[in-house]
C-alpha positions as a Markdown table, in Angstrom:
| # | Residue | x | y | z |
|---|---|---|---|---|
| 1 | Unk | 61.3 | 13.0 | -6.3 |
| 2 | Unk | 59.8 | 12.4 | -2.9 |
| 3 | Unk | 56.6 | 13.8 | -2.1 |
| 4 | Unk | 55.7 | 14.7 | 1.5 |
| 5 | Unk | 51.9 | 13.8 | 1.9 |
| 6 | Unk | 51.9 | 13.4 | 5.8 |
| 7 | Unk | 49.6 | 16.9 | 6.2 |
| 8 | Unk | 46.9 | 17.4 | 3.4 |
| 9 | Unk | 46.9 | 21.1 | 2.7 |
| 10 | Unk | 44.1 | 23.3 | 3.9 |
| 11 | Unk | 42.4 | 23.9 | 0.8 |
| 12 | Unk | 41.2 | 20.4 | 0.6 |
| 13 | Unk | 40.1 | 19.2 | 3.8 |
| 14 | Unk | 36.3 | 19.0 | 3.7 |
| 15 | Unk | 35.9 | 21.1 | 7.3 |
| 16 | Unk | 38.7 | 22.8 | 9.6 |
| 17 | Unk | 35.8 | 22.6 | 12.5 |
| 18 | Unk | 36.6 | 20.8 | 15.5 |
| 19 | Unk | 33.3 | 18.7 | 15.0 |
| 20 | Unk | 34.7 | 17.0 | 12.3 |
| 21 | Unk | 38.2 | 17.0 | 13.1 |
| 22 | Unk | 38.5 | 15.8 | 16.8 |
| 23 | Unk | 37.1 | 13.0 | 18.5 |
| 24 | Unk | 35.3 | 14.3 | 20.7 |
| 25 | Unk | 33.1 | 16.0 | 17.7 |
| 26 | Unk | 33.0 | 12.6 | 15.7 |
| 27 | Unk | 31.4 | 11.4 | 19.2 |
| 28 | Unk | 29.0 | 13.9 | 19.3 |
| 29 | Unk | 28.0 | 13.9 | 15.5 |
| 30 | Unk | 27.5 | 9.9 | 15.7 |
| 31 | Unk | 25.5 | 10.5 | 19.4 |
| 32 | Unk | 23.5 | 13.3 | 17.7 |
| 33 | Unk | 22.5 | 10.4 | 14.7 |
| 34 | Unk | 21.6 | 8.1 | 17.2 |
| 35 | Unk | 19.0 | 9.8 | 19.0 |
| 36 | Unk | 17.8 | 11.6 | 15.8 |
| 37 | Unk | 17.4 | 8.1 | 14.5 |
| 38 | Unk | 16.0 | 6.8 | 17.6 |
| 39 | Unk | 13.4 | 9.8 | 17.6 |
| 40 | Unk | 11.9 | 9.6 | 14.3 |
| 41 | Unk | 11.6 | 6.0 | 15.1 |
| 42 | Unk | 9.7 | 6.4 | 18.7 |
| 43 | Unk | 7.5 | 8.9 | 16.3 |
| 44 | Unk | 7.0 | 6.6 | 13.1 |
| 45 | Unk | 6.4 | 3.1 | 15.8 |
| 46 | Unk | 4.7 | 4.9 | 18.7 |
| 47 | Unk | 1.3 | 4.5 | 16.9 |
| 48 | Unk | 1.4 | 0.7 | 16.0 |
| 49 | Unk | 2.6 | 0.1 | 19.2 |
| 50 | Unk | -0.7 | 1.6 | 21.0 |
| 51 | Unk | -2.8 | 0.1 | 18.6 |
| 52 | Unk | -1.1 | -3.4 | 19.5 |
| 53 | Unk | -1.5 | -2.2 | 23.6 |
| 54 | Unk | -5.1 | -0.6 | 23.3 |
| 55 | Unk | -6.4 | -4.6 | 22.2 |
| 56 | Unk | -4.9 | -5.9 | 25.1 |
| 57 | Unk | -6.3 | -3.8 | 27.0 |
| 58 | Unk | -10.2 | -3.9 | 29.1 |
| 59 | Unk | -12.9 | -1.5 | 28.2 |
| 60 | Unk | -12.3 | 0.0 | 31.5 |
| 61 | Unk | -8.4 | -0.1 | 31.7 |
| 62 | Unk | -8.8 | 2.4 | 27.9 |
| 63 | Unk | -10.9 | 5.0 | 29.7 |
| 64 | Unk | -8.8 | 5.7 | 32.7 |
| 65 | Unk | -7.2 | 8.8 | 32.7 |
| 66 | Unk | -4.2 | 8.7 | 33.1 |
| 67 | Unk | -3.5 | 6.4 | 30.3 |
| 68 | Unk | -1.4 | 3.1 | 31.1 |
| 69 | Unk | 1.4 | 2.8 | 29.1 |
| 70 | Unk | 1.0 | -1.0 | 29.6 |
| 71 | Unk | -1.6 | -3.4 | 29.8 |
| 72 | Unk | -1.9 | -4.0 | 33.8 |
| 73 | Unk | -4.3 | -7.2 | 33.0 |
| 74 | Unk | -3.8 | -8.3 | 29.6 |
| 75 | Unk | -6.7 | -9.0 | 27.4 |
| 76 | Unk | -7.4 | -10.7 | 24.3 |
| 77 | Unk | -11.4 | -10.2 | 24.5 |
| 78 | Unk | -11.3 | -7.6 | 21.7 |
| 79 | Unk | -9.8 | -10.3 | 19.2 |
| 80 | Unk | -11.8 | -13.1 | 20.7 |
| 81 | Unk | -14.6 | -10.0 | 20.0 |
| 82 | Unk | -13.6 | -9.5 | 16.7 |
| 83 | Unk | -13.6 | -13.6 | 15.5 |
| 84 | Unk | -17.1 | -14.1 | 17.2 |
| 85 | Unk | -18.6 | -11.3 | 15.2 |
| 86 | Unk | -17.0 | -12.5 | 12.0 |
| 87 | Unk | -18.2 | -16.1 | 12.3 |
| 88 | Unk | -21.9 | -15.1 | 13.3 |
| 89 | Unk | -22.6 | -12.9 | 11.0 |
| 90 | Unk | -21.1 | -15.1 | 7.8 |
| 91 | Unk | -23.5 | -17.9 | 9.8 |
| 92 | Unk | -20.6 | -20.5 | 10.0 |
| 93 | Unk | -20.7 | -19.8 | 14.0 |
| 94 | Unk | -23.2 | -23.3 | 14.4 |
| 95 | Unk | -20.0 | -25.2 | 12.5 |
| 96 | Unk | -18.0 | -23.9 | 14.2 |
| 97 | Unk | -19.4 | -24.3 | 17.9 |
| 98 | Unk | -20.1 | -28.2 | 17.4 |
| 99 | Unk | -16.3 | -28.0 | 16.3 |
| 100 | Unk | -14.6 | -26.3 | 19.2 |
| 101 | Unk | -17.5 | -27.0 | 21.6 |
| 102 | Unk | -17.6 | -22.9 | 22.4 |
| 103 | Unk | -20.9 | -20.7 | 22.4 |
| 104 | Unk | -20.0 | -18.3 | 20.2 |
| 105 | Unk | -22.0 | -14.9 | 20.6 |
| 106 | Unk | -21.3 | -11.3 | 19.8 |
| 107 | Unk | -23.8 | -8.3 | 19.9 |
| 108 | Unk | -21.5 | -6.9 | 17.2 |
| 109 | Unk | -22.4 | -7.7 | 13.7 |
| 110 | Unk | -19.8 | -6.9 | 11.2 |
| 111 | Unk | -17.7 | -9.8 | 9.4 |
| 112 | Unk | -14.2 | -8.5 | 9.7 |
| 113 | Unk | -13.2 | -11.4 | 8.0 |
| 114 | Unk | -15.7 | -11.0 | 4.7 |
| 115 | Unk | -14.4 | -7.4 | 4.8 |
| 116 | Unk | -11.0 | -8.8 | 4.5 |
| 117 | Unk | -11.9 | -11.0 | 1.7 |
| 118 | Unk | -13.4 | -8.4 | -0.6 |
| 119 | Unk | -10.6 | -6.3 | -0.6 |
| 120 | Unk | -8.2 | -8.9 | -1.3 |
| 121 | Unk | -10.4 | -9.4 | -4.0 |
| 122 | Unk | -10.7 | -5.9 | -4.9 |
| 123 | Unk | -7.4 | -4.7 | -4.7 |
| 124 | Unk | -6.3 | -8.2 | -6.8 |
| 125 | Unk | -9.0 | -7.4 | -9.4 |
| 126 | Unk | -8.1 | -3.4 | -9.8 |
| 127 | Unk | -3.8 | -4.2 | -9.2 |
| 128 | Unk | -4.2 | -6.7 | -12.4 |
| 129 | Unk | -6.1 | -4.4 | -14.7 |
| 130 | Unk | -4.3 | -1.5 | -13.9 |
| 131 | Unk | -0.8 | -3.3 | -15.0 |
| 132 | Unk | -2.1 | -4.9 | -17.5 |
| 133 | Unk | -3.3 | -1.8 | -19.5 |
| 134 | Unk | -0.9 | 0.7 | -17.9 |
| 135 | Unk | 2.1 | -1.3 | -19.4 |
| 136 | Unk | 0.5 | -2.0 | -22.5 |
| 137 | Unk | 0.1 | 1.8 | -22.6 |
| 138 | Unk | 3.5 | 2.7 | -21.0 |
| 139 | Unk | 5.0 | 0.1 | -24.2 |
| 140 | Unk | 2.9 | 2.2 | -27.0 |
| 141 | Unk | 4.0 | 5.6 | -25.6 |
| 142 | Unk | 7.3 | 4.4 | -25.5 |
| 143 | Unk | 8.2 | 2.9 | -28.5 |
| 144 | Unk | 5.8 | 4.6 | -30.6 |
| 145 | Unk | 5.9 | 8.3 | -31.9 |
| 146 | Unk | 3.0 | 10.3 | -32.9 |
| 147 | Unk | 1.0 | 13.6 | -32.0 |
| 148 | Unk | -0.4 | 14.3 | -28.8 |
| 149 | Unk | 2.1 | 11.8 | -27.3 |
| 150 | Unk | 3.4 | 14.4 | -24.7 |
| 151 | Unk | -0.1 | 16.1 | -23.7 |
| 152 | Unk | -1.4 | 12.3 | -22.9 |
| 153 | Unk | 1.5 | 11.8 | -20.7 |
| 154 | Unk | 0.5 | 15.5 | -19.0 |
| 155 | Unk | -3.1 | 14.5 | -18.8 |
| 156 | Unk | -2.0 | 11.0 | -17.2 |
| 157 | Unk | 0.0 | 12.8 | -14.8 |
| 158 | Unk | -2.6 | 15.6 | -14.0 |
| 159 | Unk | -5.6 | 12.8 | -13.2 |
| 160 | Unk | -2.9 | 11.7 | -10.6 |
| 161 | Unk | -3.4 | 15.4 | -8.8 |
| 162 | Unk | -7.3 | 15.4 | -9.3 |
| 163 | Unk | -9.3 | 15.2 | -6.0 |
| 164 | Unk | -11.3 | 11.9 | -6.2 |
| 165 | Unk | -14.2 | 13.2 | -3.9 |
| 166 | Unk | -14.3 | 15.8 | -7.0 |
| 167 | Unk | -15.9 | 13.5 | -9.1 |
| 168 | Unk | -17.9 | 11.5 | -6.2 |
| 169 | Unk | -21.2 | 12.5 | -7.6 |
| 170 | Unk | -20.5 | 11.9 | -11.2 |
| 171 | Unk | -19.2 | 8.7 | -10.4 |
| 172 | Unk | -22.4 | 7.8 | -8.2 |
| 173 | Unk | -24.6 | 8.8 | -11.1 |
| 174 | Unk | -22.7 | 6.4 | -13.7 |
| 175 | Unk | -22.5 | 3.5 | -11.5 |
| 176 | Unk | -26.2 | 4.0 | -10.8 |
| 177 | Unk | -27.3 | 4.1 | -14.2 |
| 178 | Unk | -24.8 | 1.3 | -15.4 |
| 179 | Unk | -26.0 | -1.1 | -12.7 |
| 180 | Unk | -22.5 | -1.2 | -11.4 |
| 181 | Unk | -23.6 | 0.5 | -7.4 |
| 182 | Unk | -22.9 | -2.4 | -4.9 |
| 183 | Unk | -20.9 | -4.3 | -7.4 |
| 184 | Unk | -17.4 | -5.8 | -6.9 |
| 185 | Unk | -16.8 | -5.2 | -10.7 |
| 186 | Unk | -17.2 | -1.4 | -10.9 |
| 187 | Unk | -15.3 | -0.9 | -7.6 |
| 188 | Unk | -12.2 | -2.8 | -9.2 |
| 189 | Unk | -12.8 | -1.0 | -12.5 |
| 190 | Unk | -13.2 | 2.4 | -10.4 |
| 191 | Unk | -9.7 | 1.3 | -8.8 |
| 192 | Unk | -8.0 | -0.1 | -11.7 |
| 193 | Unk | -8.3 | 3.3 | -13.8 |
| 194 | Unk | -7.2 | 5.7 | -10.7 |
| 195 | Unk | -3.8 | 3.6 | -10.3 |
| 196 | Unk | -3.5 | 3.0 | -14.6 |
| 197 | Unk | -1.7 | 6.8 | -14.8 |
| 198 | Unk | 1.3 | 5.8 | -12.1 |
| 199 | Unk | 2.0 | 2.3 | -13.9 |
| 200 | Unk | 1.8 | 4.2 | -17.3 |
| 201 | Unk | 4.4 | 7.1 | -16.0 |
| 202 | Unk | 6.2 | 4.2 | -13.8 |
| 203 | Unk | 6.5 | 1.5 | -17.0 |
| 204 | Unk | 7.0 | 4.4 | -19.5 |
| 205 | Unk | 10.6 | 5.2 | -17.8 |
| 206 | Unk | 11.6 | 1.1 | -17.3 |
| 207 | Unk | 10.9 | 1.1 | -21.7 |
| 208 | Unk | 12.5 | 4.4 | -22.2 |
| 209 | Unk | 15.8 | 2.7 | -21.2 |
| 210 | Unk | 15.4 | -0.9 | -22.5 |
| 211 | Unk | 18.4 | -1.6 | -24.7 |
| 212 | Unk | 17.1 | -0.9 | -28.3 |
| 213 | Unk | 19.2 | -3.8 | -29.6 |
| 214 | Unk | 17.6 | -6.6 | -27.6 |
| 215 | Unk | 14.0 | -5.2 | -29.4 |
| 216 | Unk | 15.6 | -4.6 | -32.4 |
| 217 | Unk | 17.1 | -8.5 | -32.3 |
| 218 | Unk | 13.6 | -9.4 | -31.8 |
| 219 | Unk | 12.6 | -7.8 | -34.8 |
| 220 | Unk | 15.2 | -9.7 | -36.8 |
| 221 | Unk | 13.4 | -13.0 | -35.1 |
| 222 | Unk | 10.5 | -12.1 | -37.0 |
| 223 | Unk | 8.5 | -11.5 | -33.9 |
| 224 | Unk | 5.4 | -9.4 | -33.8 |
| 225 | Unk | 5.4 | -6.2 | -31.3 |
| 226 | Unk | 3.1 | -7.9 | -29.5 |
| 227 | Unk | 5.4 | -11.0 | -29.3 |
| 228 | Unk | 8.2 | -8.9 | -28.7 |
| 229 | Unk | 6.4 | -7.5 | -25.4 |
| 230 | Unk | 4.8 | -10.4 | -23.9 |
| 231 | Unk | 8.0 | -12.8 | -24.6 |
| 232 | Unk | 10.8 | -10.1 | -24.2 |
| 233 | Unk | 9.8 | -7.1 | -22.4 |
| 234 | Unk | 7.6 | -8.7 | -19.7 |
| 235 | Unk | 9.9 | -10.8 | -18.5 |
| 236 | Unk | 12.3 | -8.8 | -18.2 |
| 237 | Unk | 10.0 | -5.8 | -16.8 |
| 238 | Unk | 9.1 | -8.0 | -13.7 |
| 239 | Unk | 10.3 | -5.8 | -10.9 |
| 240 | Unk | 9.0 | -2.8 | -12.4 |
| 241 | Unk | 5.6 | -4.7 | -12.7 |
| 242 | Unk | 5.3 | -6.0 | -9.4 |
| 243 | Unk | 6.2 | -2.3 | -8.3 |
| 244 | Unk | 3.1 | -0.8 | -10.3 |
| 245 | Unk | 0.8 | -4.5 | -8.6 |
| 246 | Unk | 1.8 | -3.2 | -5.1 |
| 247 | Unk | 0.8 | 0.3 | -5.4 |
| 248 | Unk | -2.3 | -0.2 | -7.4 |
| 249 | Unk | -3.4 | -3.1 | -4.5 |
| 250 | Unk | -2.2 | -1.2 | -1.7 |
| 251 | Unk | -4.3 | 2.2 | -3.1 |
| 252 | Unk | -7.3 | -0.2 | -3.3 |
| 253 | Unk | -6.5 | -1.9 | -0.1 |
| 254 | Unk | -6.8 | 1.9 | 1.5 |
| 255 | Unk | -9.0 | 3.5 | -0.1 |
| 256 | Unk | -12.4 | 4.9 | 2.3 |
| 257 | Unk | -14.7 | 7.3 | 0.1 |
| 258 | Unk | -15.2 | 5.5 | -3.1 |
| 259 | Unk | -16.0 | 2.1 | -1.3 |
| 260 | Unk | -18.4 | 3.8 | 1.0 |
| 261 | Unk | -20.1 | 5.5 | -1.2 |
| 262 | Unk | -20.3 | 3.1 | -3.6 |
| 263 | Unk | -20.7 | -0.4 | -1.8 |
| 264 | Unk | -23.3 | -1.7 | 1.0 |
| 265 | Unk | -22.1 | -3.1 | 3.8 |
| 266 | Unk | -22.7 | -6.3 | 2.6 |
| 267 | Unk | -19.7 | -5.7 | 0.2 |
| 268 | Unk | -17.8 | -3.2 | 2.6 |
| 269 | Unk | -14.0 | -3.6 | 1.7 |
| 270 | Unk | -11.7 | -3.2 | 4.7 |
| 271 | Unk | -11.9 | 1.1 | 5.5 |
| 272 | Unk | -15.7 | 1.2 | 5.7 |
| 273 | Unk | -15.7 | -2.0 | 7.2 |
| 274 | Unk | -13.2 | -0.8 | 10.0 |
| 275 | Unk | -15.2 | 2.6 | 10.2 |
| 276 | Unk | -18.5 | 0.7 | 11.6 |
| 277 | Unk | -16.5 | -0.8 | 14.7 |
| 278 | Unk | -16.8 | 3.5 | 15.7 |
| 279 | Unk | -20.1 | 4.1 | 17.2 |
| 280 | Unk | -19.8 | 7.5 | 18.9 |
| 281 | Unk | -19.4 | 7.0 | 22.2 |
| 282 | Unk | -20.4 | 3.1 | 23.1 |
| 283 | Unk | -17.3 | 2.9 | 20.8 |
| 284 | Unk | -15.2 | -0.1 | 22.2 |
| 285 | Unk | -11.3 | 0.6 | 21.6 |
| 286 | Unk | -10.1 | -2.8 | 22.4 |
| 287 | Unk | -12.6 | -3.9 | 19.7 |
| 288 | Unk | -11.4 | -1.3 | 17.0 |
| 289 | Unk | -7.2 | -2.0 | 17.8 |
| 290 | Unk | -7.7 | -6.4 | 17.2 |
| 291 | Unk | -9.9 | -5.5 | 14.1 |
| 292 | Unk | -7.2 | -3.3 | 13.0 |
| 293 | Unk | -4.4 | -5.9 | 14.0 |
| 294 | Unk | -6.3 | -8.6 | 12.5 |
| 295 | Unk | -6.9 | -6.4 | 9.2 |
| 296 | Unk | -3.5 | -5.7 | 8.8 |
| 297 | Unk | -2.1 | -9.5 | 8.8 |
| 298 | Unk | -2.4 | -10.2 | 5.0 |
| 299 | Unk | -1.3 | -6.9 | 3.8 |
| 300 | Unk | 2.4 | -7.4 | 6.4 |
| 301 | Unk | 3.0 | -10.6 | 5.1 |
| 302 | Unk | 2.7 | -10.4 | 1.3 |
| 303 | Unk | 4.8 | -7.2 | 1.5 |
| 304 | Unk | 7.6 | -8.7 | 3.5 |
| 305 | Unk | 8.1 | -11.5 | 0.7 |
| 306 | Unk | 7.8 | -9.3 | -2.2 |
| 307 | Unk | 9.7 | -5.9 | -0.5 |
| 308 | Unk | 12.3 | -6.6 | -2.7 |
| 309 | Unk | 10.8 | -6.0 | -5.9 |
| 310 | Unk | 9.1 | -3.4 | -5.3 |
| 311 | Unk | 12.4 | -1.0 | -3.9 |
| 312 | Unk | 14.0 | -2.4 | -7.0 |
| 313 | Unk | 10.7 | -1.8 | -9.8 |
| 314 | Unk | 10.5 | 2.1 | -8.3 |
| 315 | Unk | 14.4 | 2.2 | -9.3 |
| 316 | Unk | 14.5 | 0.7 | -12.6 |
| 317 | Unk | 13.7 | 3.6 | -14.6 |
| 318 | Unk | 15.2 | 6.1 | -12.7 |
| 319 | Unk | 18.7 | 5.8 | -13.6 |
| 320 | Unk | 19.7 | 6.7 | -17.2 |
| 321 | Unk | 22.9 | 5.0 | -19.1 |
């Protein structure tokens, strides 16, 4: 018997309005997407793109009022600013003038540059330790039952909601009596426990849905649980570790009050490091905009490779079955 499906009946088309069901409303839905797309992305980009114009701009061109939307005489003195001040105070700017066969001279003093080195070493230090025993962690929490499991999970998650400048002076007092205060070692420790709770919760989910045979066939190898994790689990946890790396570097990477608090500007990471280029109002923009550029080189390229995992680590333990 022939069935006449040329009209679908009323009670199952989605929406009887004429913005779904006419052209001229699919037009107007699909415009309306475009510019709400094209809004929120004037309103994310707007700021990087007058950071990238306010360093190719003069001194004088920043402080006239109107603002210029454009650089009307490009610039690249802030950057050349920026390199000078690096090289002269890391006293490599002799080397580097019987090199080039430049003067190089500054009246700014900061080393962008070394700034840029001890937070990669920072963030690398405190990203390492904080996978290294938030898996372990995540593994025993995991696979392991025993009492108090579930209020150690809540007091990992609760640390997560706790106000670092709460503890400021605490932690000022123990680094001071541990001889840890303008140390590279207690920062990265310092960093490495803040960011342990999210790989814990974040590694905890990737376990919880591990196939049970795979570790079970590992058992039948005769391997140890410690053999079964570094050999089997790791390996296959990669994504999900690289997730927790990036978020543990990139909250070391960012983070203002702990390193200026704690650290001289000798050891300045990036943030306080950035923060001296301000100086009220002989403050020079173009200055502040390269450093700011320059700073954020290192940080766009290592993301862009390893993007990937990271959008794929967040996922794997979201998803049960």
């Amino acid at each position: 018997m022939a069935t006449d499906t040329s009209e679908t009946p009323a009670e199952f088309r989605r929406n009887e309005s004429w913005l779904f069901d006419s052209r001229v409303g699919n037009l107007l839905r699909q415009g309306g997407l475009v510019i709400t797309g094209l809004l929120i992305g004037i309103f994310l980009l707007f700021p990087l793109y007058w950071m990238i114009v306010t360093a190719l701009k003069t001194t004088a061109e920043i402080q006239q009022i109107p603002p210029t939307v454009f650089p009307v005489d490009p610039s690249i003195t802030g950057f050349v600013t920026v390199i000078e001040s690096s090289l002269q105070t890391a006293g490599i700017d002799t080397f580097f003038e019987n090199l080039l066969g430049v003067e190089i001279s500054s009246a700014i003093d900061i080393n962008v540059l070394g700034n840029i080195y001890n937070s990669l070493f920072v963030a690398v230090g405190a990203g390492i330790i904080a996978v290294l025993f938030g898996s372990v962690a995540a593994y025993i929490l995991s696979q392991r039952d025993f009492w108090g499991k579930n209020g150690i999970m809540a007091v990992l998650l609760a640390s997560l909601m706790f106000p670092g400048t709460a503890i400021m002076v605490p932690e000022w007092e123990l680094f001071s009596t541990l001889g840890l205060y303008n140390s590279k070692l207690g920062i990265i420790l310092l960093y490495g426990a803040m960011t342990a709770p999210f790989v814990v919760w974040l590694m905890k989910g990737f376990f919880d849905d591990f196939p049970t045979s795979i570790i079970d066939a590992a058992k039948i190898d005769q391997c140890t649980p410690f053999e079964t994790f570094r050999y089997v689990l790791v390996p296959m946890a990669r994504n999900s570790l690289i997730a927790s790396f990036i978020f543990a570097f990139l909250l070391a990477w960012n983070e203002l009050v702990f390193a200026l608090t704690l650290l001289n500007q000798e050891n300045f990471t990036v943030p306080p490091g950035l923060l001296t280029f301000v100086q009220g109002f002989n403050t020079q923009w173009n200055v502040v905009a390269a450093a700011s550029i320059i700073i954020s080189i290192p940080v766009l390229i290592g993301l862009a490779y390893i993007q990937r995992y990271f959008v794929q680590g967040l996922t794997g333990g979201a998803v049960k079955g």
